[in-house]
TIVO-2410 file (N, C-alpha, C; in nm, 3 decimals):
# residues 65
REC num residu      c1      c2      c3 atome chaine
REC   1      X  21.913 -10.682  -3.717     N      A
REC   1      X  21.939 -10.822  -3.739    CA      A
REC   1      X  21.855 -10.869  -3.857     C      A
REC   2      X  21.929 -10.938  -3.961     N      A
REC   2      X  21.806 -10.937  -4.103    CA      A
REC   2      X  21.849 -11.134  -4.060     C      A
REC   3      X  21.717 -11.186  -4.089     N      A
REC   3      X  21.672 -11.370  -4.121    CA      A
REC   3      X  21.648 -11.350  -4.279     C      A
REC   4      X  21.671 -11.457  -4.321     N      A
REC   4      X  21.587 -11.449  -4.444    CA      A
REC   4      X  21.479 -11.542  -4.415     C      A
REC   5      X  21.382 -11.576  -4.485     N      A
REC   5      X  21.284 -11.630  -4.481    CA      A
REC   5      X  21.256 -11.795  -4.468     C      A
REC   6      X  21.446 -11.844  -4.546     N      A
REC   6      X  21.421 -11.985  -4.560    CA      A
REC   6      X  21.483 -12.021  -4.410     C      A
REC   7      X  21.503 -11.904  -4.317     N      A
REC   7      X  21.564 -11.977  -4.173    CA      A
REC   7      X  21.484 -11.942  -4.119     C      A
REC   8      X  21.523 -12.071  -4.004     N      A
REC   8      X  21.377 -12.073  -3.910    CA      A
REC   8      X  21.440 -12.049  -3.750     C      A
REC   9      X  21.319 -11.996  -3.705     N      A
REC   9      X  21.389 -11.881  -3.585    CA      A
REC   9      X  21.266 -11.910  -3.487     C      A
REC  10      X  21.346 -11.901  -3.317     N      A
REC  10      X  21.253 -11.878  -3.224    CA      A
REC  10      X  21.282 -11.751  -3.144     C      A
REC  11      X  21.137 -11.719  -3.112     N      A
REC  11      X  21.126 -11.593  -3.064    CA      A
REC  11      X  21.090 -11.615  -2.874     C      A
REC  12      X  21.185 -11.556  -2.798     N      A
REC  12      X  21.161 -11.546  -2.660    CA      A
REC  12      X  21.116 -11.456  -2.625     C      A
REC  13      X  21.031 -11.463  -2.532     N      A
REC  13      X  20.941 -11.295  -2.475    CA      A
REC  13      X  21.010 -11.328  -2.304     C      A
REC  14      X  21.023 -11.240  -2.253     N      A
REC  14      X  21.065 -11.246  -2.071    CA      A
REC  14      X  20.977 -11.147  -2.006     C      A
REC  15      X  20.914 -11.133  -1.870     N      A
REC  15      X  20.867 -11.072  -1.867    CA      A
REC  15      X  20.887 -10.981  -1.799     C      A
REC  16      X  20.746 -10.838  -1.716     N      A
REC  16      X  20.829 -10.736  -1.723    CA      A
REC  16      X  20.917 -10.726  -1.562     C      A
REC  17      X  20.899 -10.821  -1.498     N      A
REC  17      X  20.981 -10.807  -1.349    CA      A
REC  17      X  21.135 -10.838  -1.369     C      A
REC  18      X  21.155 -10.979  -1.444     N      A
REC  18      X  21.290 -11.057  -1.459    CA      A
REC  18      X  21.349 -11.045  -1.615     C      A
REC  19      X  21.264 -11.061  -1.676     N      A
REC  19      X  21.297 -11.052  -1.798    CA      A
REC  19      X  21.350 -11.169  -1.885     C      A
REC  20      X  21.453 -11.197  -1.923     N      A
REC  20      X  21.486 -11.305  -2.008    CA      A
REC  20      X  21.603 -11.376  -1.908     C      A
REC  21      X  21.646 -11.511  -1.867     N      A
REC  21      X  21.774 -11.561  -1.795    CA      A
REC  21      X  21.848 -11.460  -1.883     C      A
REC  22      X  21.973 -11.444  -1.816     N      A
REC  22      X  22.131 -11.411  -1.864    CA      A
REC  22      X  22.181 -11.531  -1.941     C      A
REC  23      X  22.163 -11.704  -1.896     N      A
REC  23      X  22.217 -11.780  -1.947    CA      A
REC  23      X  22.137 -11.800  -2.093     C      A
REC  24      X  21.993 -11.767  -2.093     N      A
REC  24      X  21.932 -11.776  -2.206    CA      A
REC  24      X  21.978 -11.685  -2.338     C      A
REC  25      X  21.959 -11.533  -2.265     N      A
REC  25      X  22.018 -11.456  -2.346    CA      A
REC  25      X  22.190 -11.485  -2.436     C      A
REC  26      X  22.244 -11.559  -2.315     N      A
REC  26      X  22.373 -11.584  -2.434    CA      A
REC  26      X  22.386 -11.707  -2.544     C      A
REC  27      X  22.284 -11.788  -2.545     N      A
REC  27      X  22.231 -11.906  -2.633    CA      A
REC  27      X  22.180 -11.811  -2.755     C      A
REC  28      X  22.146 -11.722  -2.717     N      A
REC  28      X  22.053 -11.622  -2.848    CA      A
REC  28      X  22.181 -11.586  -2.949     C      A
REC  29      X  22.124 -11.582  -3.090     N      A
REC  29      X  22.212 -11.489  -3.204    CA      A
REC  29      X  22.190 -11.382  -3.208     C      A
REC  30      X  22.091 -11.332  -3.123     N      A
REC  30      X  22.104 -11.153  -3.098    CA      A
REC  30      X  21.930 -11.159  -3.024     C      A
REC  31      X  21.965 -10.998  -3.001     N      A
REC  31      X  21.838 -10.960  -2.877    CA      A
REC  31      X  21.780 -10.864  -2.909     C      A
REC  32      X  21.660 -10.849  -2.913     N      A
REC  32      X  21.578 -10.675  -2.944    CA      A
REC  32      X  21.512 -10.663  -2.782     C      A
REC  33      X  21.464 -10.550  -2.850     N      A
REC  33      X  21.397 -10.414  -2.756    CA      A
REC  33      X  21.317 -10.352  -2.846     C      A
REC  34      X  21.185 -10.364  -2.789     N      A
REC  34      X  21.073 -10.279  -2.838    CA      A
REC  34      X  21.103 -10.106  -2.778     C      A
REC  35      X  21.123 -10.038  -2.884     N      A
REC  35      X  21.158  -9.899  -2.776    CA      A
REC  35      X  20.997  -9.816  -2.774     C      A
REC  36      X  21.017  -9.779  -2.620     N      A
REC  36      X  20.881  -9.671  -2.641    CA      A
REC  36      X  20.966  -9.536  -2.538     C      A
REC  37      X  20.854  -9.469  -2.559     N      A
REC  37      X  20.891  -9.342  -2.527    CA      A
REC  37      X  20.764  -9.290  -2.358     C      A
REC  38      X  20.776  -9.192  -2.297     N      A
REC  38      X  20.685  -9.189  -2.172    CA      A
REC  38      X  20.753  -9.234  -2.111     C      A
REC  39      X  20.672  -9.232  -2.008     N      A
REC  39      X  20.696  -9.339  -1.877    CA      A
REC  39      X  20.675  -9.468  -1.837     C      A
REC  40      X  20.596  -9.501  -1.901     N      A
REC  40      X  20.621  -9.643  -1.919    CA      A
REC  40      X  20.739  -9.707  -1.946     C      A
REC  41      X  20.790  -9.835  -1.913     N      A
REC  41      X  20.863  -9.879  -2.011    CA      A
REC  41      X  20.882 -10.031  -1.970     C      A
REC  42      X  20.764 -10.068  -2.031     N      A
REC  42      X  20.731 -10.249  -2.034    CA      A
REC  42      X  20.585 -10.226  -2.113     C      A
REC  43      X  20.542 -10.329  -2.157     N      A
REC  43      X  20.432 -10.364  -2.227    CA      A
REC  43      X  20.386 -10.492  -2.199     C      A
REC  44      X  20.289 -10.532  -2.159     N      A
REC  44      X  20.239 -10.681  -2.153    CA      A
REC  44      X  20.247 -10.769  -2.235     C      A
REC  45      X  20.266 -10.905  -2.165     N      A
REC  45      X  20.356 -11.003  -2.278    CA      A
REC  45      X  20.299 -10.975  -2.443     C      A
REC  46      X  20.107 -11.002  -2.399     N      A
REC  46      X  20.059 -11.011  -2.488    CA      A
REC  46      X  20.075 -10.893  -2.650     C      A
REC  47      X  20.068 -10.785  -2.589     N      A
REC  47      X  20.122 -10.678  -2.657    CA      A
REC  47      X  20.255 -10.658  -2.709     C      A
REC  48      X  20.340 -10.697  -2.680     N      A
REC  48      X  20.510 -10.713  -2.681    CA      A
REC  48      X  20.493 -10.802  -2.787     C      A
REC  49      X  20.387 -10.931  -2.744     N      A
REC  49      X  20.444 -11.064  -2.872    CA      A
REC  49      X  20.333 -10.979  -3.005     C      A
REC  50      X  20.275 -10.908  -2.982     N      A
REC  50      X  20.170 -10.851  -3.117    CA      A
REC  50      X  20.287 -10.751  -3.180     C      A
REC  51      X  20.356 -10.682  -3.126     N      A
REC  51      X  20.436 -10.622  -3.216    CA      A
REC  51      X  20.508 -10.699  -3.283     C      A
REC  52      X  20.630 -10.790  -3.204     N      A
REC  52      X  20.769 -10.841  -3.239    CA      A
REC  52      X  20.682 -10.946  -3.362     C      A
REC  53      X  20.581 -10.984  -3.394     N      A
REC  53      X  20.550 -11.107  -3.418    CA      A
REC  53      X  20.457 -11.045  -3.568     C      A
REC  54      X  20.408 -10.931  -3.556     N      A
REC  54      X  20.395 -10.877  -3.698    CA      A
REC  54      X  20.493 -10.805  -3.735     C      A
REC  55      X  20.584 -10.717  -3.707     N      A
REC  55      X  20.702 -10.745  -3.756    CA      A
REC  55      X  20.769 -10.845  -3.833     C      A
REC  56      X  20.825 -10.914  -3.795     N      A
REC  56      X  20.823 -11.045  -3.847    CA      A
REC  56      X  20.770 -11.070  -3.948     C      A
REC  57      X  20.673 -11.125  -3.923     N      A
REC  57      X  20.536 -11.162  -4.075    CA      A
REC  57      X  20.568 -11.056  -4.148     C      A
REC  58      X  20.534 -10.895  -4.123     N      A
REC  58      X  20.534 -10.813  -4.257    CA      A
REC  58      X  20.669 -10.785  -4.300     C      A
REC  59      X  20.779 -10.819  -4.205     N      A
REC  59      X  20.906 -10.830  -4.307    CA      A
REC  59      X  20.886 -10.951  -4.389     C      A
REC  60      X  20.857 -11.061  -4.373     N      A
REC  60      X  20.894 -11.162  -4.424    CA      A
REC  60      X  20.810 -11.172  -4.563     C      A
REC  61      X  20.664 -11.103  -4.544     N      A
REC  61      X  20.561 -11.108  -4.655    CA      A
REC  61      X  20.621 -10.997  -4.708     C      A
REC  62      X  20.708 -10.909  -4.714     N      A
REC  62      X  20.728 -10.832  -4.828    CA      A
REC  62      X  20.811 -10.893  -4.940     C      A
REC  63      X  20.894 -10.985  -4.906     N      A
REC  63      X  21.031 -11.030  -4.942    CA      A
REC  63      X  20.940 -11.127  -5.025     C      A
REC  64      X  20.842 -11.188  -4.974     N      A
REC  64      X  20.761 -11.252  -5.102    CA      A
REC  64      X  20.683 -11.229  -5.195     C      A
REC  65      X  20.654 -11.071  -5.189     N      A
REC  65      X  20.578 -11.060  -5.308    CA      A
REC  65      X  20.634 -11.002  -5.426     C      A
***
């Protein structure tokens, strides 16, 4: 999913029991997934929003320099 920079976007985190509503999810213009690998497979909010959220920033700071 590419934003450009001059649109402005909100980011939902759900967590790891329920996850995001169904009715929320269909209000969305699209949905990610952090993929990991192991056995795990959830990450704490806090960790989840540190990825999705520099992501973000370092796409967006490349496009500006």
């Amino acid at each position: 999913m590419q934003v450009g920079r001059e649109h402005k976007i909100a980011v939902i985190f759900g967590n790891e029991v329920s996850g995001v509503a169904e009715q929320t999810i269909e209000q969305c213009d699209g949905c990610i997934e952090i993929p990991q690998l192991g056995m795990k497979h959830s990450l704490n909010i806090a960790t989840a929003a540190g990825v999705v959220l520099w992501e973000l920033i370092k796409n967006r700071m490349t496009k500006i320099v």
